[in-house]
N, C-alpha and C positions, 0 to 999 in steps of 0.2 A: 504494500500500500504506500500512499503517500506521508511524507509527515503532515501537513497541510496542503487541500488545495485550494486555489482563489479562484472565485467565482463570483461574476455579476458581482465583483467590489466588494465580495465575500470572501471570512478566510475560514476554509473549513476543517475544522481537527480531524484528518481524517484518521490520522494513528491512535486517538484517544478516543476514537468510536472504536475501533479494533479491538482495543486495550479493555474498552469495557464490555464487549459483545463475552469478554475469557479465550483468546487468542493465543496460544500457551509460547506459539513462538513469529514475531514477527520480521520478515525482512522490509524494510524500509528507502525507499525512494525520496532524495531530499527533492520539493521543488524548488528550492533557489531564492526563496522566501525568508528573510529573517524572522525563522517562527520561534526559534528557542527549545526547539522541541528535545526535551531529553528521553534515549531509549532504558526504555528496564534491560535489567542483565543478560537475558538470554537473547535480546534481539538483537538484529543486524542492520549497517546501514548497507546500501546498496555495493559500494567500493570495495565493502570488505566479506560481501558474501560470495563476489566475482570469485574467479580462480584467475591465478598468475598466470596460466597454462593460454601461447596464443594459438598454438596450434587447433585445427578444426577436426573432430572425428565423426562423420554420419553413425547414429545407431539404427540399428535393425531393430523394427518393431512389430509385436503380432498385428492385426488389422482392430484386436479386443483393445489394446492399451490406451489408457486415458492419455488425451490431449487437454485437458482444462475441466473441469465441472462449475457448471453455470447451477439458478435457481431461476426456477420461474412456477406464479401464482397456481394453485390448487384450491379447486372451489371450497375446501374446508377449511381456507385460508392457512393452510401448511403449507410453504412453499415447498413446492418437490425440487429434488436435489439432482441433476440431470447430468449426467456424464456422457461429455463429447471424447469418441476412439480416435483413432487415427484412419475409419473411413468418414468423420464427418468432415474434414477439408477437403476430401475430393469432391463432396457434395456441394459445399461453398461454392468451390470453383468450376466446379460444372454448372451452377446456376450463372456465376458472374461471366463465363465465358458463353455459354448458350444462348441467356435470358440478357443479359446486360453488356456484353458484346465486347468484352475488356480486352483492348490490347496492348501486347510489350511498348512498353514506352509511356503509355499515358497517366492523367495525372487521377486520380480517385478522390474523394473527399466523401465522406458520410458523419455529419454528428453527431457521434454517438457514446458508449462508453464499455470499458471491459465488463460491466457488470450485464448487458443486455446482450443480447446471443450476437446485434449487427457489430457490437465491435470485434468479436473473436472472425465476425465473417469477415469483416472488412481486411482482416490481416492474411487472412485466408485467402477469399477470392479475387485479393489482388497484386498481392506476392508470387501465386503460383500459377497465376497468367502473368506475372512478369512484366506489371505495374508498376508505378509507384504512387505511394500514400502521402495524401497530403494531410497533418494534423497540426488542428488550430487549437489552441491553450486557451479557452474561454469561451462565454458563452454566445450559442450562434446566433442568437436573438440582438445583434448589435451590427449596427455599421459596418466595426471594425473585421467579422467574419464574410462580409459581403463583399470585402475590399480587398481581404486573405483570397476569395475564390476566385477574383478578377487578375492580380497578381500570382497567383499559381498556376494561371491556365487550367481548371481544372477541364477534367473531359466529359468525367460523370460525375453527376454529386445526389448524395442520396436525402430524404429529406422527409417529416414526418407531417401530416395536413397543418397542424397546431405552429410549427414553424413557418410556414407556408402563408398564413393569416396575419403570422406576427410581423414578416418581412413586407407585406399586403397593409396591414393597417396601420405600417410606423414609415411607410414609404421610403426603406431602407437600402433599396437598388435602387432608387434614383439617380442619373446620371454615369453611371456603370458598365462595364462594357462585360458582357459575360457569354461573348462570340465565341468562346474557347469550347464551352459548353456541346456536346453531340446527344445526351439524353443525361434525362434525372432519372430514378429510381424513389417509388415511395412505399415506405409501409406502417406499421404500425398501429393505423388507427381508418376509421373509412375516411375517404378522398370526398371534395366538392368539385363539382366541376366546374363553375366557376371557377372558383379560386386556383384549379390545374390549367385553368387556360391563361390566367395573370402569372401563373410559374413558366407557361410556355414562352409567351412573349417575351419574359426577360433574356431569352436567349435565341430570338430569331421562330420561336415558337420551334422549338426541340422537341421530339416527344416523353413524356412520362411515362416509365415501365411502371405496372402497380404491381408490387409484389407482397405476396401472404404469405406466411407458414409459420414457424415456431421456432422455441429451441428443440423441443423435440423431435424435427424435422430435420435440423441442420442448415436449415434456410426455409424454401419456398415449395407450396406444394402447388399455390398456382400464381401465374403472372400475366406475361407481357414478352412479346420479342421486335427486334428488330426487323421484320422480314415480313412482318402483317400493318397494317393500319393499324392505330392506336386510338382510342378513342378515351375522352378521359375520364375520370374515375372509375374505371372497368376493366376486368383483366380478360385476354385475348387465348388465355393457352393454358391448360395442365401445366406441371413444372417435367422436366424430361426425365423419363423412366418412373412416370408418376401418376395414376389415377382416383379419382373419386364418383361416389353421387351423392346424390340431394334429393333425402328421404323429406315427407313428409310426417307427420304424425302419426300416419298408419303404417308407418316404415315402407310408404311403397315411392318410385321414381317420381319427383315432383319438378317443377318450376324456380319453385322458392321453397327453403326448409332447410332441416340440418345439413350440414356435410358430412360424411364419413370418408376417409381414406382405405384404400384398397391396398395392405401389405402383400410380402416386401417393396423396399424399397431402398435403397441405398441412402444415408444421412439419418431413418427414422430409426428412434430410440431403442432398445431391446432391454434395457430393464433400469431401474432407478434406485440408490444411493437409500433413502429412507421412506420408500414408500413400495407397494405390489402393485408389480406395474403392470400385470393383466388384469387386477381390479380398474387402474385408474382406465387405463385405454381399450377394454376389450369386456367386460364384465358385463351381461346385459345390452352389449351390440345388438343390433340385426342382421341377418343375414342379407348379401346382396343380390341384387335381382338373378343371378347367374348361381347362389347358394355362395359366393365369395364369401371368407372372415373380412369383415369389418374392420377401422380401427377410430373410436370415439375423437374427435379436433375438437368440437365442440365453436365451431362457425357457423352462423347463417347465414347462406348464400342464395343469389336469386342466376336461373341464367335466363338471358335476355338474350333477343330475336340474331342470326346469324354469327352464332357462335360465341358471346361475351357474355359475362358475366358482370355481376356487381356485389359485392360485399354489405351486408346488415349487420354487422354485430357479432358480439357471442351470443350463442342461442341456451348457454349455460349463465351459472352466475359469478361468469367474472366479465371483465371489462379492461379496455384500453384505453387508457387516459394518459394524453399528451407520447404516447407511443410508447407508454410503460403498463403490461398486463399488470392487473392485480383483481384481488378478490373481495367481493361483496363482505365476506367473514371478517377480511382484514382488514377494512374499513370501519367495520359496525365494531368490531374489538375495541380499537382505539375512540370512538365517539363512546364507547359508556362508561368511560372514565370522566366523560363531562357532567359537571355538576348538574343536577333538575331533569337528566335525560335517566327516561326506564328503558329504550330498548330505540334500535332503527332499524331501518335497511336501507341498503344503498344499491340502487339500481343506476344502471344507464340509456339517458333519451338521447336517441337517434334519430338528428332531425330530418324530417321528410325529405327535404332537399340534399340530403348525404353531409359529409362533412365531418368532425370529430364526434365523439361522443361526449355526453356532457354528463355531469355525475350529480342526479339528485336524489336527496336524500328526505325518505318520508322517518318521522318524530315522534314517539309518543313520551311525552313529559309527565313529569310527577306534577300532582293536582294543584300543590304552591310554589311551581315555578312560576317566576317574575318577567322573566324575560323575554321583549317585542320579538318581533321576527328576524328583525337586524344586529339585534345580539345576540339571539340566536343561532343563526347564520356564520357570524363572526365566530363565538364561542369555538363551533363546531369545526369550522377554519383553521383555527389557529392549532385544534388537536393532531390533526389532521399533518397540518404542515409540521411539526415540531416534533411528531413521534411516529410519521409516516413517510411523506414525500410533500415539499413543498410546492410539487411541480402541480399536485392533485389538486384542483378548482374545483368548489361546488357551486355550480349554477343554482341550484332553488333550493330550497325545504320545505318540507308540508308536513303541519302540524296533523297527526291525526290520532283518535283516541285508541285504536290499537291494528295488529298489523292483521292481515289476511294469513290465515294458514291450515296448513293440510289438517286430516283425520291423522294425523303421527306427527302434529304441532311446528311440520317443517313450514316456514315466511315462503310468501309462495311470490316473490318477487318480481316472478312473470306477468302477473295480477296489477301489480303495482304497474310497471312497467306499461303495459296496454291502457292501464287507468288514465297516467299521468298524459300518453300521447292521444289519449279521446279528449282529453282537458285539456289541452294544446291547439288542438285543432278547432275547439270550438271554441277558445279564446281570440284566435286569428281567422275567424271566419271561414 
């Protein structure tokens, strides 16, 4: 880890979150910061956990052995603990070189981080197509990233809708030259199309690959290529050596409905660090129209007329906020440490018109809580940001006197969810 990093004019402990998570041994990376940060005994700074030794030796490795273990959300808000082999790089780079057209020489850019699957990809599928990466120290929501991508020539640069709004409503390429530009890549959260046609312009209107899938995937199970029309917020293709459908309710071939993946496949998971991993991805599947095994994503996807598709949501209960998955559980966990609150849920509305998902959160309070709606809001905010992710915005709250739930007491958040976008719709006519 870092000793600190700085961000948006912040200095973040990142070594004394580590320290406090019980980290038993830390290697440590200075960033160049006068932080004053002192290590406990057993850690290391970066310099000193190096080896003298300059010579290079390749190892042989099984195709089983771990390349990194990531974490990503679990609808029982346990994040599952996800181990990338040594076949999830070919995977990377078979999407970056297939789907995203990466060639020897050019420049890459995605902002992202080691903690979320795109940055393990980004080092992956641009390295071993024989790229090179362009990385910016700060946050991409500023001028100064807009003026890094113009100055680096980048070729491709990857980018998540919520970035894309931000760059959109602070008129942040203005006057910019970003001709360098051959295609963006986007994922993370659903796309507007609008706002993918003001991403196009900025570079001569380039097209957008929309790319989906996981960590659990090792990138994408479906996207976009260069070799088809692109159309925007919609993806054009399977990801290569990859199939699915889109069950309805009654598990039969639908239009719009869940997705399921179609195993094997090369980059998809085969088993999980702290959790059973045919419970989570296969337990209760249906079978496919062919009697195919199944394997649970937990997307809801629509496809649309000549072959595209468009993205809806999770159709489980977790959510992509700001292009970081997390879970309804992990959410509601941290809001009931707030004072006057008995219980929430937190779903996600998906506006009619595509675009991010927005995160709101229905309430039910104890009978002498005091507080309006905007300190409420606030309250819940501030939990939120300080013991979860700051990046997490809630759009609305809605007071209500208790949640909807099953015959086995489970919040039936799908209810909520359909509730909130009928009350939407007939707010705005």
């Amino acid at each position: 880890t870092l000793d600190v990093m700085l961000r948006a004019g912040k200095t973040l402990p990142m070594y004394q979150k580590v320290v406090e998570a019980g980290a038993k041994q830390v290697v440590v990376v200075p960033s160049g910061a006068d932080a004053g940060v002192a290590l406990r005994d057993q850690d290391l700074w970066w310099e000193s956990f190096l080896s003298d030794e300059d010579a290079f030796e390749a190892v042989a490795c099984d195709p089983e052995d771990l390349t990194n273990i990531l974490f990503s959300s679990g609808t029982t808000g346990d994040p599952k603990a996800i181990p990338w082999t040594h076949t999830s790089p070919i995977k990377c780079a078979m999407d970056g070189h297939l789907h995203h057209d990466i060639k020897p020489g050019e420049v890459i850019a995605w902002p992202t981080s080691i903690g979320w699957m795109m940055g393990p990809w980004h080092i992956y599928a641009t390295l071993i197509n024989r790229g090179t990466m362009a990385l910016y120290y700060g946050a991409p929501v500023a001028r100064e990233f807009c003026e890094f991508i113009q100055k680096t020539k980048v070729a491709m640069l990857g980018v998540v809708p919520s970035l894309v709004k931000a760059w959109q409503n602070g008129d942040l390429v203005r006057g910019l030259d970003w001709s360098s530009i051959r295609l963006f890549s986007s994922t993370g959260e659903t796309s507007n199309a609008d706002d993918y046609l003001y991403l196009m312009s900025l570079a001569g209107y380039r097209p957008v690959i929309e790319y989906c899938g996981g960590t659990e995937v090792a990138g994408g199970y479906i996207t976009g290529t260069m070799v088809r029309p692109a159309s925007p917020a919609t993806f054009s293709s399977p990801a290569f050596g990859l199939s699915f459908y889109i069950l309805d309710e009654y598990d039969q071939p639908a239009r719009i409905g869940e997705l399921f993946l179609v195993p094997p496949s090369i980059g998809l998971s085969t088993y999980l660090l702290n959790k059973d991993h045919h419970e989570v991805y296969y337990e209760g599947t249906p079978r496919g129209p062919k009697g195919e095994l199944l394997r649970r994503h937990g997307d809801e996807m629509e496809e649309l007329p000549q072959g595209y598709y468009r993205a809806h949501g999770r159709a489980d209960d977790t959510m992509n906020l700001g292009g970081i998955k997390v879970s309804s559980a992990e959410i509601e966990r941290i809001l009931a440490t707030v004072e006057g609150v008995v219980e929430t849920a937190a779903v996600a509305y998906n506006p009619p018109e595509g675009g991010p998902s927005l995160l709101v959160i229905y309430a039910v309070l104890q009978p002498d809580a005091t507080a309006d709606d905007e300190a409420l809001k606030k309250d819940l905010q501030r939990a939120i940001s300080s013991k979860l992710n700051p990046l997490f915005k809630i759009y609305d709250v809605v007071r209500v006197p208790s949640l909807p739930r099953t015959a086995s007491n489970k919040v039936m958040r799908r209810v909520l969810r359909d509730e909130y976008g009928r009350s939407r719709a007939k707010a705005t006519g």
